[in-house]
C-alpha positions in Angstrom: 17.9 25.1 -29.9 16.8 21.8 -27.9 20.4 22.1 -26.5 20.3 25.5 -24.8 16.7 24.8 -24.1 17.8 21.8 -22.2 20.6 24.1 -20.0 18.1 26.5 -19.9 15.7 24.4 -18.0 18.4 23.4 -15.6 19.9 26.7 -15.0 16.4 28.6 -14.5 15.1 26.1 -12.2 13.9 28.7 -8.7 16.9 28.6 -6.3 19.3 27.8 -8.5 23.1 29.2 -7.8 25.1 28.5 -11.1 28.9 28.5 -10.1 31.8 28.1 -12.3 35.7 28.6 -12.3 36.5 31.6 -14.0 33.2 31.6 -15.8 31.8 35.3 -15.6 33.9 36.4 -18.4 34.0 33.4 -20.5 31.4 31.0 -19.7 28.2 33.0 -19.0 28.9 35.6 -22.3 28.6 32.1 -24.2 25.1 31.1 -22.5 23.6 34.4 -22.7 24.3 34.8 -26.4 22.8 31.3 -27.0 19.8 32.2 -25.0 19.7 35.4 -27.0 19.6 33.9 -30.3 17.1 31.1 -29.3 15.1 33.6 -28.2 15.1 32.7 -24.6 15.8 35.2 -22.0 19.4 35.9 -21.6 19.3 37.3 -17.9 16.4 35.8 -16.0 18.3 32.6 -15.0 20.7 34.6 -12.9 18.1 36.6 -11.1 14.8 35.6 -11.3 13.2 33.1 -8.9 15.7 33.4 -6.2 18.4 32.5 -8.6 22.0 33.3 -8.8 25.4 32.6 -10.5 29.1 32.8 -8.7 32.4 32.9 -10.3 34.5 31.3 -7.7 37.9 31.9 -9.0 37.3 35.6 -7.3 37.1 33.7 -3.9 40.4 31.8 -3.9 42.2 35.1 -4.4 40.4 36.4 -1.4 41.4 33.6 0.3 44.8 33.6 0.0 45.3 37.7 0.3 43.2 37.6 3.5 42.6 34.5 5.2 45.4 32.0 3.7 45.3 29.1 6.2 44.2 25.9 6.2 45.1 26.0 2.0 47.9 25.3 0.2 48.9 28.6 -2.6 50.8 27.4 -5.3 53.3 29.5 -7.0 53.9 30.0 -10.6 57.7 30.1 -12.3 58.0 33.8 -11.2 57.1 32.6 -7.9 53.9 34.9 -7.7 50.6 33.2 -6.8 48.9 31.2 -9.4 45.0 30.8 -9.7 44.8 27.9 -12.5 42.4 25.6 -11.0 45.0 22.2 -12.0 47.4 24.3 -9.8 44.9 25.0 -6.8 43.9 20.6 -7.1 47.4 19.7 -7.2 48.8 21.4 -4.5 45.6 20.9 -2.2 46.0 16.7 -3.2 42.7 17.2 -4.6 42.5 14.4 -7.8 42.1 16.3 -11.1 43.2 13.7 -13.7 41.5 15.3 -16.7 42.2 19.1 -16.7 40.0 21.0 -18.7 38.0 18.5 -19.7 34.5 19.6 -18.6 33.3 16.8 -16.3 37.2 17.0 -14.4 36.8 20.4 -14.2 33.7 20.4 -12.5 33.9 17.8 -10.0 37.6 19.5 -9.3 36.2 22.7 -8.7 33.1 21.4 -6.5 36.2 19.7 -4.0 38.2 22.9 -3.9 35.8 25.0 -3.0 34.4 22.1 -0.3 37.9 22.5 0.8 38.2 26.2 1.2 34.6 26.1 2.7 35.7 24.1 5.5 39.1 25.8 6.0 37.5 29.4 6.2 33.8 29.3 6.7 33.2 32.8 7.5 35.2 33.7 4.6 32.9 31.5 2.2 29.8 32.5 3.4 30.9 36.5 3.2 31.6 36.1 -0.3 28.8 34.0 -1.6 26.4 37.1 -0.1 28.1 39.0 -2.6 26.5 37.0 -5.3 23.6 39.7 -4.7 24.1 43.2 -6.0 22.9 44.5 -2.7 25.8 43.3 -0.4 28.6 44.5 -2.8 27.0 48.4 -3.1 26.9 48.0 1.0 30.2 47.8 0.7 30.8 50.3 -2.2 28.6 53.1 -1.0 28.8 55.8 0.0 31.2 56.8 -3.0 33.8 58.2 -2.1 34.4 57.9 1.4 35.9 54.6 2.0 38.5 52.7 0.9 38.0 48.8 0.6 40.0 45.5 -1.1 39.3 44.4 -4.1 40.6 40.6 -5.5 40.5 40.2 -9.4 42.7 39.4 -12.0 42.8 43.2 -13.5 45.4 43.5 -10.9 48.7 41.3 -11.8 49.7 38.3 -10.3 53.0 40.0 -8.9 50.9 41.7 -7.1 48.7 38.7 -6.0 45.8 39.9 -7.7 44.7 42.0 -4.9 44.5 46.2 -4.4 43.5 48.7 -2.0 40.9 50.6 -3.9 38.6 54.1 -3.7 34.8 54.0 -5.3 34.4 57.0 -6.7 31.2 57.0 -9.2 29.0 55.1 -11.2 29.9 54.4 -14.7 27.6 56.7 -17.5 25.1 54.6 -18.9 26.0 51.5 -16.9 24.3 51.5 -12.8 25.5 48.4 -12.2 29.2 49.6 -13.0 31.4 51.5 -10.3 34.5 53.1 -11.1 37.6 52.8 -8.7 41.1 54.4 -8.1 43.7 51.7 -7.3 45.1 53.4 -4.2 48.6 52.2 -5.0 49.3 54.7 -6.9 49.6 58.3 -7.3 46.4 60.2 -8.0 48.4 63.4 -9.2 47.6 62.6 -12.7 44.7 61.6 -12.3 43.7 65.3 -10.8 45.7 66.9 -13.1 44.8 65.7 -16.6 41.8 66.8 -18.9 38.8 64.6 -20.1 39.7 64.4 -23.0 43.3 63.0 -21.8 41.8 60.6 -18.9 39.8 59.3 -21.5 42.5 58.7 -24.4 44.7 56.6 -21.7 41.3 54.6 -20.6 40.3 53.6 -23.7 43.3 53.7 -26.4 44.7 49.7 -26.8 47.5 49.3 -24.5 50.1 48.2 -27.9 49.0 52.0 -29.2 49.4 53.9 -26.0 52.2 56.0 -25.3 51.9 56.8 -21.7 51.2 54.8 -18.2 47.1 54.0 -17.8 45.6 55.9 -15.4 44.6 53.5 -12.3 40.9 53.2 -13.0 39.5 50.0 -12.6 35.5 49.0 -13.0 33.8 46.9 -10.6 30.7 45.4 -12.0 28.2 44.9 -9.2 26.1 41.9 -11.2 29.4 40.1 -11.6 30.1 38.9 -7.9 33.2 40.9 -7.0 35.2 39.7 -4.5 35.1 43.0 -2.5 35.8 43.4 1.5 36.2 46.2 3.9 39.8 47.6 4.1 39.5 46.4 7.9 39.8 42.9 6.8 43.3 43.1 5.6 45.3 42.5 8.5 48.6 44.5 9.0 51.0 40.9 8.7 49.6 40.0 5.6 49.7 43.9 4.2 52.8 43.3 4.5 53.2 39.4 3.1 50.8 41.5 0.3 53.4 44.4 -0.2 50.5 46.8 0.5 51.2 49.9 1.8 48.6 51.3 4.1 49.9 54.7 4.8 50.2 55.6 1.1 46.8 54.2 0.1 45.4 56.1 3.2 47.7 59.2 1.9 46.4 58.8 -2.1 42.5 58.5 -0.6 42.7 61.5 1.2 44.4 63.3 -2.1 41.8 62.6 -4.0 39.0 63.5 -1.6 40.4 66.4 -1.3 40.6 67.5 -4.9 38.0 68.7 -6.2 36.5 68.0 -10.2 37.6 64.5 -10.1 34.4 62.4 -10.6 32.9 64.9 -13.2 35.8 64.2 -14.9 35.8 60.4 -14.8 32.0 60.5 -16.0 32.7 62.7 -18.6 35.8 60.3 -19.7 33.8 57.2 -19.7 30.5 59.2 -21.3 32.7 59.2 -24.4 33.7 55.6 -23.9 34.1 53.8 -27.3 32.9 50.1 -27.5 32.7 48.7 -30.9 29.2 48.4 -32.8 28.1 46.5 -35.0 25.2 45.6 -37.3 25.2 42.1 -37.0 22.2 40.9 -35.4 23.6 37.9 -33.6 26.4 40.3 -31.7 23.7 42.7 -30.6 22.9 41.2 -27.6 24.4 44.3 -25.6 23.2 46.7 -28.4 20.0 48.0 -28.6 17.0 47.8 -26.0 15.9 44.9 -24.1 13.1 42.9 -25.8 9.3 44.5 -25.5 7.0 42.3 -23.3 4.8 42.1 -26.6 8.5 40.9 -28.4 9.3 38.1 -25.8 5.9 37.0 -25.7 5.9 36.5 -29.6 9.0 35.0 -28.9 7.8 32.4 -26.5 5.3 31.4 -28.6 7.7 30.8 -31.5 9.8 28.4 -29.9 6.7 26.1 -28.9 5.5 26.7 -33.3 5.3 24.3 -35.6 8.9 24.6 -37.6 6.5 24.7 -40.8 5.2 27.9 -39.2 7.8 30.0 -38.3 8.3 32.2 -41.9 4.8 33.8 -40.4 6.5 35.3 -37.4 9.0 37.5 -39.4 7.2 40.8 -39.6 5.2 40.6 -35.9 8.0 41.9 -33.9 9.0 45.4 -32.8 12.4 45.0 -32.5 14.7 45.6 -36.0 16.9 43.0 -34.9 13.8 40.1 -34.7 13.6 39.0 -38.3 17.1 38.2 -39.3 17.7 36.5 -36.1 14.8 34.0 -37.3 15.8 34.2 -40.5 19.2 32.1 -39.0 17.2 30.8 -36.3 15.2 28.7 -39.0 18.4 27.8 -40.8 20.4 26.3 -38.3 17.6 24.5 -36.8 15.0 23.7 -39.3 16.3 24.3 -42.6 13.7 22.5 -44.4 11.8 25.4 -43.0 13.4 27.8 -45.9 12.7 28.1 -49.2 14.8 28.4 -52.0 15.8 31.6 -52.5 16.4 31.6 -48.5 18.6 28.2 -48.6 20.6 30.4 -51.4 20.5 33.5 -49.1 21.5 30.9 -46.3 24.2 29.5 -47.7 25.6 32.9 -49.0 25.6 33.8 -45.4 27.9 31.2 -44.7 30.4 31.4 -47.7 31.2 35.2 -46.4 31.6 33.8 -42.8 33.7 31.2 -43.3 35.5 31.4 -46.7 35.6 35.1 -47.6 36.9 36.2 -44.5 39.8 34.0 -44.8 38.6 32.6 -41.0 38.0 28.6 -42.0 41.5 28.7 -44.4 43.1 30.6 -40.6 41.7 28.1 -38.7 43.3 25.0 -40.7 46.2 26.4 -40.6 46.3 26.4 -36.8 44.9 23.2 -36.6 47.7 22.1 -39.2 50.3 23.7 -37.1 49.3 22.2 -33.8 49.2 18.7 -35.0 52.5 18.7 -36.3 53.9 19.6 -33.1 55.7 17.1 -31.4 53.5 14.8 -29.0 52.6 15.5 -25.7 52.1 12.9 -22.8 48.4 13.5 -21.6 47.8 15.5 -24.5 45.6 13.5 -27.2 45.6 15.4 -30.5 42.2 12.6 -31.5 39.9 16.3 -30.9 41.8 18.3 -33.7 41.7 15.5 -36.3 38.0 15.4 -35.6 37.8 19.3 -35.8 39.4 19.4 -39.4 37.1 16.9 -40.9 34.1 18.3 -39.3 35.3 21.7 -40.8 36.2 20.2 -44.4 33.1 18.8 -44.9 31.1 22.1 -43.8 33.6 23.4 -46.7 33.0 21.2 -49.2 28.9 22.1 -48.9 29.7 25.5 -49.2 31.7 25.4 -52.9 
């Protein structure tokens, strides 16, 4: 809890733009899930006091569908465009001696996008605008009528991560979600099908489908999207892109001109199945938000006396409060629990790590990848370290 408190001080500071590389997805679930089980606000520090955060990796693909010069694109072994940020250093002779270790990554990341800045300014400072939610629905809205580019890796790499997409409506239950058709294909199907159908080939696992997806695609206003109008895209590099404008115009004006499509979409993703669970610590998407009387209580417990905190369990609303303390106390202060919970506690952890077979799963990828042959640049010091620090967690637990 002093950790997160710590990056929570830093990243809540008023003004404060948090950018990462290919951090929306990854990075920023981690921190709000820590902030949501230290009781600490999981969403103010992107929004609140003039604050922000920027996933950057969005802006590089952009870049190089739109407004490519003054940058060097490398290519992958398939020869389509790659986005891994040792890739973008290396071929912009940017020094990146320690990939993916944090501190490398960082200062790597802060010189690329120094680099791109100063190569396409106007490009830059359209897409950090679109850190805010207002700038990307100005470019979304109205629904329906116009068609606009979209960079992100839901599209593939051979085809350079960049689409030619419709808005069409807001996803059920979610505002800040707007559901596109990827005007690259086809929208017969799409008009044809039922609900029931669109939904079954939204939602089914791609290894348990047994038709095409239908081209839907979410874009999540709160997430920075690398959006611009369809003007932008210039006809030479529609055609370095292998985008063609004609259809997409074509598939837009099918679908506009069909009618039933968006009820059908929202009645689709109304049924939309996203896995639940009971598990306190995952619910940070399940449930309500916090009561004002909740997060007040909740302030106050992290300032408590550690002797204290057993007299917090039963003054919050929310069902999910108490065992989130309950593991709160034991990770933090366990000489905060009594008996029977240090029993509880340690049960808790026995069905986590041992009965679930994940800690036996684990060593045996860890015992795998160390007795793979060496790699230059590739020190094996962290797994070593990982495995004792697991055993020993073991051992307490028999």
């Amino acid at each position: 809890t002093e950790f997160i408190g710590r990056i929570h001080d830093e990243f809540a500071r008023p003004g404060t733009c948090v950018a990462g590389f290919n951090s929306i997805r990854f990075d920023d679930e981690f921190t709000r899930n820590i902030l949501y089980r230290n009781f600490l606000e999981p969403y103010a520090r992107e929004w609140q006091g003039g604050n922000s955060r920027w996933d950057v990796i969005d802006l590089f693909r952009l870049a190089q569908a739109l407004r490519p010069d003054g940058m060097n694109w490398p290519r992958n072994e398939d020869g389509n465009p790659s986005f891994r940020l040792e890739h973008l250093t290396a071929a912009n002779g940017i020094s990146h001696e320690n990939a993916h270790d944090a501190v490398a990554d960082v200062l790597a990341t802060v010189e690329l996008v120094k680099r791109l800045k100063a190569a396409q300014p106007k490009l830059y400072d359209y897409a950090f605008n679109l850190r805010g939610k207002r700038a990307v629905l100005a470019q979304l809205y109205p629904l329906g009528k116009q068609a606009l580019v979209h960079a992100s890796s839901m599209y593939s790499s051979a085809r350079q991560c960049i689409a030619v997409v419709l808005p069409l409506c807001t996803q059920p239950g979610n505002p800040n979600g707007v559901v596109c058709y990827d005007l690259a294909f086809d929208p017969g199907e799409l008009v044809a099908i039922t609900p029931e159908e669109l939904h079954r080939r939204v939602f089914t696992p791609q290894q348990e489908l047994d038709a095409d997806r239908i081209h839907l695609k979410t874009i999540h206003v709160n997430r920075c999207p690398a959006v611009a109008p369809l003007a932008t895209l210039r006809t030479e590099d529609a055609a370095r892109l292998d985008i063609d404008l004609e259809a997409c115009r074509a598939h837009m004006k099918s679908l506009q001109q069909a009618s039933g499509v968006v009820e059908k979409i929202q009645d689709a993703f109304a049924r939309g199945e996203f896995a639940r669970t009971d598990d306190p610590d995952l619910m940070l998407y399940q449930g309500d938000f916090f009561s004002n009387s909740d997060r007040a209580r909740m302030a106050e417990l992290r300032n408590a006396p550690p002797a204290s905190l057993p007299g917090y369990g039963n003054e919050f609303e929310d069902p999910r409060v108490p065992e989130m303390l309950f593991r709160y106390r034991a990770r933090n202060f366990p000489d905060s629990l009594s008996d029977v919970e240090m029993r509880r506690w340690i049960d808790y952890r026995r069905s986590r790590w041992i009965e679930n077979g994940r800690a036996s799963a684990t060593l045996s990828d860890i015992d795998r990848l160390l007795a793979e042959p060496a790699q230059e640049g590739k020190d094996k010091s962290c797994l070593v370290d990982l495995k004792s620090w697991i055993d020993v967690r073991l051992r307490a637990l028999q």
